[in-house]
C-alpha positions, 0 to 999 in steps of 0.5 A, a space after each residue: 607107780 605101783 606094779 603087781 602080778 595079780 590073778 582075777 578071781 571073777 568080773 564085778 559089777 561095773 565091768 572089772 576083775 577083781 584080785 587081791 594085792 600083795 598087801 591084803 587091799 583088793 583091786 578092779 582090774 580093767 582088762 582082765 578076766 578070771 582065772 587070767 594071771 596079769 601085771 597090772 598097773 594101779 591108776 588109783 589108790 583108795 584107803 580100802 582098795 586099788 584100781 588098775 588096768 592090765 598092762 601084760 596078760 601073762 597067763 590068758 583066759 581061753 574066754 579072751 579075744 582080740 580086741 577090734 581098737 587099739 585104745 578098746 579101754 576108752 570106750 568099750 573094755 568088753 571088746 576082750 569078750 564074745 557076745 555070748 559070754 558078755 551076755 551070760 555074765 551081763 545077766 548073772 551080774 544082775 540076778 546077784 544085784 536082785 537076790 542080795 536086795 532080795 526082790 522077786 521078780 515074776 518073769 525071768 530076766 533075760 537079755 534083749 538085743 539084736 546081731 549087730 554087737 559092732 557100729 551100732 552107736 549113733 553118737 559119739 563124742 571126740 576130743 581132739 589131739 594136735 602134733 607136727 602132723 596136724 590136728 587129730 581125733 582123739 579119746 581120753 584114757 580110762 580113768 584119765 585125762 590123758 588123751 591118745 589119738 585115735 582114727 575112730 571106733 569099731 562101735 561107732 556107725 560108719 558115717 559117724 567116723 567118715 564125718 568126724 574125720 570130714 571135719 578135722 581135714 577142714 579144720 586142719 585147712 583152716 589151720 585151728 589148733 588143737 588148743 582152741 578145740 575142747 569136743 566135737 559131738 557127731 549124731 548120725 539117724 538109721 539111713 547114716 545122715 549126720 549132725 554135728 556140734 563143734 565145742 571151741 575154746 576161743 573165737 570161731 569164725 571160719 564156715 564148713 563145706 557141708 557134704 554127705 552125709 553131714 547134713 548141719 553143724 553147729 559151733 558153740 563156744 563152751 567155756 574152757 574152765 568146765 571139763 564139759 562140753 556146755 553150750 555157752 555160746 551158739 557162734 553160728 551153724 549151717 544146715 540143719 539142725 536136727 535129724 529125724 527117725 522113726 520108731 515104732 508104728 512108723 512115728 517119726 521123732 526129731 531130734 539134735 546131736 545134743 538131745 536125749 536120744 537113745 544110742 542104739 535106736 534097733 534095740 530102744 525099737 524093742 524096749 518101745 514095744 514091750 512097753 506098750 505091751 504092758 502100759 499102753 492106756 489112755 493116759 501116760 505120764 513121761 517123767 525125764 522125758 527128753 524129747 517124748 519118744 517113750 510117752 508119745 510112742 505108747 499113748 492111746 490119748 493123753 500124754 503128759 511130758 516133763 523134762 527140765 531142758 527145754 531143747 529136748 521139749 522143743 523138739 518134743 513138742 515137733 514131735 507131738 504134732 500130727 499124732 492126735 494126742 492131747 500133749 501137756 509138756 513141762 519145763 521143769 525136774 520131774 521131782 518139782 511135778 505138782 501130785 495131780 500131774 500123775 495118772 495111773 500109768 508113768 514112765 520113767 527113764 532116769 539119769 544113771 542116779 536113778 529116782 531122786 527121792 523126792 520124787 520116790 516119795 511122790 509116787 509112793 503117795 500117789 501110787 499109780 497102778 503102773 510103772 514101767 522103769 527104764 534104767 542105764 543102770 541096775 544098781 540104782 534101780 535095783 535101789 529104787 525097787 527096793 524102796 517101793 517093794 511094798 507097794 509095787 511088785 514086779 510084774 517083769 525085768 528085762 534087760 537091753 544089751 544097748 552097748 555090746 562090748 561094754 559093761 553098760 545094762 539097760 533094764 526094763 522093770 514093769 511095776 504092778 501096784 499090789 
């Protein structure tokens, strides 16, 4: 085990401080800030570099706060920060990803969000730890597949936690172990209802008491070989099986605690609208569209779907009901799409690898006229404006602060052919 005192010299993309070892590799520290002197303790050794959590702060930075979470690095390693300077270095961290690819930018980026920085989240996804105590909730460490117990999280809507724990006391009534256990996925809509999705690793036969604010459960078997929680097998469910919120211009949109649906529904509310700012037209195209709620909500007539689970075009196809839009949905990976599929305005909000390049070459043929670009993550983005600088400009980058007290940046990029 590897233990240096280190001083960071600045924060890097990704969220971590940057140091140097005594042996001239570099290292990203987790839990540190610049100028902090820190004993860090290295949990990865590369060729090249180091990768490290501070395990001792001995000279702090003036910018550190107290953490709400005993186990923050889990789940939120930002939690050190207030929101305004989060803020202020989310936004240099990304103007230095544009000027090093050199992309011009009409509008200046800045950072959207809204005063909630804590229980904000809808979804969040445990595993499970069991002692002479019983069986507990539990996360993995950073960088690990070390578990540690937790109670909850300072990020997580109250009602998320409440039923989490609602369900581990059943659990532990029924007497399962923690070894017949891999996950358990609680979503929970803007009025606190929640759904939830049980992972085993073995028979499961027992029913839940289901009480506010769970409105529906659903056990799958997932096979115990994949780290994943993958829904091998639906062993039974209770109740309903989706919930349901509305989003811009009063649309509903339903959804399960498994589908594509975005983590913090006030801030995606904001996205909604500039969106349609700047690409309502008569035709949309919604590539990686999960369960529609980007092209249904900024269509004026037409609206093509394509996304390849079918779980999230079920439910896409609810949620076209009643809007007197002409739906055309697609069960399949937007880069298999045939070119006369695309209009003059798409939409597209990719994986965190961004745009396969099948797909790039597809919309650089094609050229529609416009492009909005919603990305989990400026460097791929970043990547892909730069492949398609010569054809598109962009008319304006935005920035979403989805995750306060986190490193994570969702990015709006509205594309104007030249």
């Amino acid at each position: 085990m590897i233990v240096e005192i280190v001083k960071i010299k600045k924060i890097v993309y990704g969220g971590q401080g940057l140091a140097d070892m005594i042996d001239g590799r570099k290292v990203f520290v987790w839990n540190g800030l610049p100028g902090e002197v820190v004993k860090v303790q290295v949990i990865k050794e590369r060729p090249s570099y180091y990768e490290a959590i501070a395990i001792e702060i001995i000279k702090p930075s003036p910018l550190r706060r107290i953490p709400k979470d005993d186990n923050f690095l889990s789940t939120s390693p930002w939690q050190i920060l207030d929101l305004l300077t989060e803020t202020k270095l989310k936004v240099e961290l990304v103007n230095e990803l544009l000027n090093h690819h050199s992309i011009e930018v009409k509008s200046p980026t800045v950072i959207n969000g809204d005063d909630k920085d804590w229980n904000y989240r809808n979804k969040m996804e445990y595993s499970f730890w069991g002692d002479d105590d019983g069986l507990h909730l539990a996360l993995y460490k950073r960088d690990s597949h070390i578990k540690e117990k937790v109670l909850g999280s300072a990020l997580a809507m109250p009602s998320i936690d409440e039923s989490a724990q609602n369900i581990v006391d059943q659990l532990n009534q029924m007497g399962v172990r923690a070894s017949s256990l891999k996950s358990l996925i609680i979503r929970a809509n803007q009025e606190g209802q929640t759904m939830a999705s049980l992972f085993v690793k073995d028979n499961f036969n027992q029913s839940f008491i289901l009480s506010k604010p769970i409105v529906g459960i659903e056990v799958f078997y997932s096979n115990p070989r994949s780290p994943a929680s993958l829904a091998t097998k639906l062993i039974n469910h209770q109740g309903d099986l989706f919930l349901k919120d509305v989003l811009n211009n009063h649309q509903s949109f339903l959804y399960s605690s498994r589908s594509f649906f975005q983590i913090n529904v006030p801030v995606y509310r904001l996205v909604l609208e500039k969106m349609k700012n700047y690409l309502s037209s008569n035709e949309i195209v919604d590539l990686y569209s999960g369960v529609g709620s980007i092209g249904l909500s900024i269509a004026k007539e037409s609206v093509s779907l394509i996304d390849n689970d079918q779980v999230n075009l079920d439910f896409a196809h609810k949620n076209a009901l009643n809007l007197g839009l002409q739906v055309q949905i697609y069960c399949q990976s937007a880069e298999t799409i045939r070119d006369d599929i695309l209009s003059k305005t798409i939409v597209i909000d990719p994986p965190r690898s961004g745009i396969h390049s099948r797909l790039l070459d597809l919309i650089r043929n094609k050229s529609p006229e416009m492009i909005g670009y919603l990305s989990c993550n400026p460097i791929t983005q970043i990547r892909d404006l730069k492949l398609l600088n010569d054809i598109y400009r962009v008319e304006d980058l935005s920035l979403y602060n989805f995750f306060p007290h986190t490193p994570h940046i969702e990015s709006l990029a509205i594309l104007k052919k030249r």
